[in-house]
Every structure is written in C-alpha cells, then in structure tokens.
N, C-alpha and C positions, 0 to 999 in steps of 0.2 A: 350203219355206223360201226366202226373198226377202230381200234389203236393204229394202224400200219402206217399211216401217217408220222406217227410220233417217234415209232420204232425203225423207219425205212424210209426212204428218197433221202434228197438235202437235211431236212430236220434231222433225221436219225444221223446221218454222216456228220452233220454239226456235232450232234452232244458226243458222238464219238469221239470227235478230235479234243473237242473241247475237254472232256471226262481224261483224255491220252495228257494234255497238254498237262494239265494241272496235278495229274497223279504218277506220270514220267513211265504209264503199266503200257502194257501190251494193246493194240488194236482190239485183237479177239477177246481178250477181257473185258474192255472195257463195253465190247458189244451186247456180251453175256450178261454182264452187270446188268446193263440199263434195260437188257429181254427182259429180265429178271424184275426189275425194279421198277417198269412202269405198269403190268399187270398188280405187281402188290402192293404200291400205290393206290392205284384205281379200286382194287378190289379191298383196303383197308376204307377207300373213302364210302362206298359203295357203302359197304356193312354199316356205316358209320350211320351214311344219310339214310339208312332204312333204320338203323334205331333211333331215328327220332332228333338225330344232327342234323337234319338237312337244312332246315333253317340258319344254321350255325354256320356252314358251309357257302350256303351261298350269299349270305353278308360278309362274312369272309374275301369271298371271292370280288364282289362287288367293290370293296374296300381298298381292295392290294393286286388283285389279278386280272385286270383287263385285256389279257392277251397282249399287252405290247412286247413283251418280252421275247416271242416267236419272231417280231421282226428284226432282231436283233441280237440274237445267241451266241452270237463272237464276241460282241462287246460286256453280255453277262459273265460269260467265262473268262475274260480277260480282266474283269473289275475283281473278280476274285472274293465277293462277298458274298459268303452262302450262308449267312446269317439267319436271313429270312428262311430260308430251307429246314433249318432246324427247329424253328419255330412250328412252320409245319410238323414235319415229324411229330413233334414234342404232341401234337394237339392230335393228328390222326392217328398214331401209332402208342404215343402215351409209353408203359414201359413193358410192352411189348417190342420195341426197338430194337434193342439186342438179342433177341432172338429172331428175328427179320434176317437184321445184320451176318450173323451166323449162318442161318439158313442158306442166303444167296450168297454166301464167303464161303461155303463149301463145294457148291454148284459152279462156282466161279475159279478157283483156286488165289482167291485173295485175301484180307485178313479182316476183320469188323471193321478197325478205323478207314480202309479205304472203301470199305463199304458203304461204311456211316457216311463219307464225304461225299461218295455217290450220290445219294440217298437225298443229298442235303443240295446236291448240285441239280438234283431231276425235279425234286419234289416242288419248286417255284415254278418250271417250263410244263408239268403236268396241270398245275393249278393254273398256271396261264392257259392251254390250253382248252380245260373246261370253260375259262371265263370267257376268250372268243366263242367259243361255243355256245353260250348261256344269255351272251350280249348278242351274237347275231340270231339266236332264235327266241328272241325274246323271253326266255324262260324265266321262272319262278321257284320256287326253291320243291315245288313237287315234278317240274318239268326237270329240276336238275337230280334229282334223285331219277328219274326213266333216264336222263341224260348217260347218267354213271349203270344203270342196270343194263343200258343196250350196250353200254362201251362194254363191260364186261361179259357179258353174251356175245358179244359181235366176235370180243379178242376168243372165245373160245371156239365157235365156228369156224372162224377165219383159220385159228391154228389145225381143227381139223382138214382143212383145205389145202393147205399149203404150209407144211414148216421147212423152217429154214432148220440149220445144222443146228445152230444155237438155240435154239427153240427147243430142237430135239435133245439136246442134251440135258435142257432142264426138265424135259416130259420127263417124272419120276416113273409115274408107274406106263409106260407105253401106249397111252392111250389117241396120243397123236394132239394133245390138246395141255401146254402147258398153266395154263390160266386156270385151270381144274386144280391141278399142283398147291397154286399160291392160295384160291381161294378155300381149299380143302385144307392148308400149313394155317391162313389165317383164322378158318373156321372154327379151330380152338379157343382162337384168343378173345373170340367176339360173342361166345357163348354166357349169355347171365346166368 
C-alpha cells in the first residue's frame, strides 16, 4: 500500500493540471505542492485516527467520501467548489493550518493562500481516496486507521526507493524519504 497512485500516472497528471488551471502557477509547482500536500495530509490524518479520531474519520468518510470523486477530477476542478476542502482542513489540521501552509509555501516557492487553495483542492480527492479504499476493503474505523498507518509507511519506503526530483527537493534533511520530513514538521503539532 503506497500513495503513488495519488501522486503519479493519470490521477497525479489530473490534480496537476487541474491545481495549474485554477491557480494560472507553474506545472512544477503545482507538482511540488500536491508531493508536498498529500504526505501531510495523510500523515495529519494518520496522527489524528491514532489519537482517538478514527471513529470520527471514518463516519466522516462514510457520509461525504465515497470515492466517486476519483472518477471524475476534471469535472471537480472545473465546478470550482473547494468548500468542502476547507471544511476538511479546518477539522484535520484545526489552526495548525497556517503553518502547514507556510511550511509547503517555502518548499514550493508559492505563497499560503495558494497554498491554502491547494490544500482545499487535494484534501476532498485524498479523503475520496481513503473512502474507495475503506469501501472496497470493507473496513471499519480500526482497519482505517492500519489503512492511513501503511499509507504512511508505505509513502516512506517507497520514497526511499525511488524519488523523484520533487520529492528530492522536499527531503529536508537527505535522508531519501520525504514523508519523514512532513511527519517529523507535523509531529510538533500533534504532541499533548
């Protein structure tokens, strides 16, 4: 179980264009960005369903994220409503936010609000994502919490295996594994 899926082939070439269309940035930015943003994601959600969110999460999920949305990422990005995105945010990230924002606005060379809109555009197609996930393996809000801990093990093996540029740019300290990065940035914030 890997993110690479999310981050490469079609999907990942979708939220690229889609992220390019609506933010009028760069290609390679908007690649970074979303390298950037769907590790810290996963790994804000991760933290979350290990303290004791994960029931919360996966009614969540149950309720609004059924995976259809992966059949359809051109037309998400074209309706232009990332409403729902922020709503996420607001609940996984809470006001740790703006420092996310910042963090991956320096990595990136972009600025928090196109960050923030990132953030708000990815954070529905990852939540989709776990939910075809969650709906085809029948899982329950303890199988979704393994679900988010292999995602996030997996993104960090896998990065040792094969990074790409943009992956490499965000490995801070050179360890070949940028998912270490976000989850070591967010492991301040999720400290009681």
């Amino acid at each position: 179980m890997d993110i690479s899926s999310l981050l490469q082939g079609p999907m990942g070439q979708q939220m690229v264009n889609g992220v390019v269309n609506q933010l009028g940035i760069k290609n390679e930015q908007a690649q970074m960005a979303i390298a950037a943003a769907v590790p810290f994601l996963l790994t804000a959600l991760n933290k979350n369903a290990s303290s004791g969110d994960a029931q919360n999460i996966s009614n969540a999920i149950d309720r609004d994220h059924d995976g259809s949305i992966l059949d359809n990422l051109g037309g998400f990005f074209s309706g232009g409503n990332f409403s729902d995105g922020a709503s996420i945010l607001n609940h996984v990230l809470g006001n740790r936010q703006g420092q996310v924002e910042n963090a991956i606005g320096k990595s990136t060379g972009l600025n928090a609000s196109q960050i923030a809109s990132i953030l708000a555009m990815i954070a529905p197609i990852v939540m989709g994502y776990l939910g075809k996930e969650k709906r085809q393996n029948g899982m329950d809000a303890g199988g979704l919490t393994g679900l988010l801990g292999g995602l996030v093990s997996g993104a960090s093996q896998t990065n040792q295996r094969e990074m790409s540029t943009i992956e490499k740019l965000l490995d801070r300290d050179g360890d070949g594994s940028a998912i270490d990065d976000a989850m070591d940035f967010l492991g301040g914030f999720f400290k009681k």
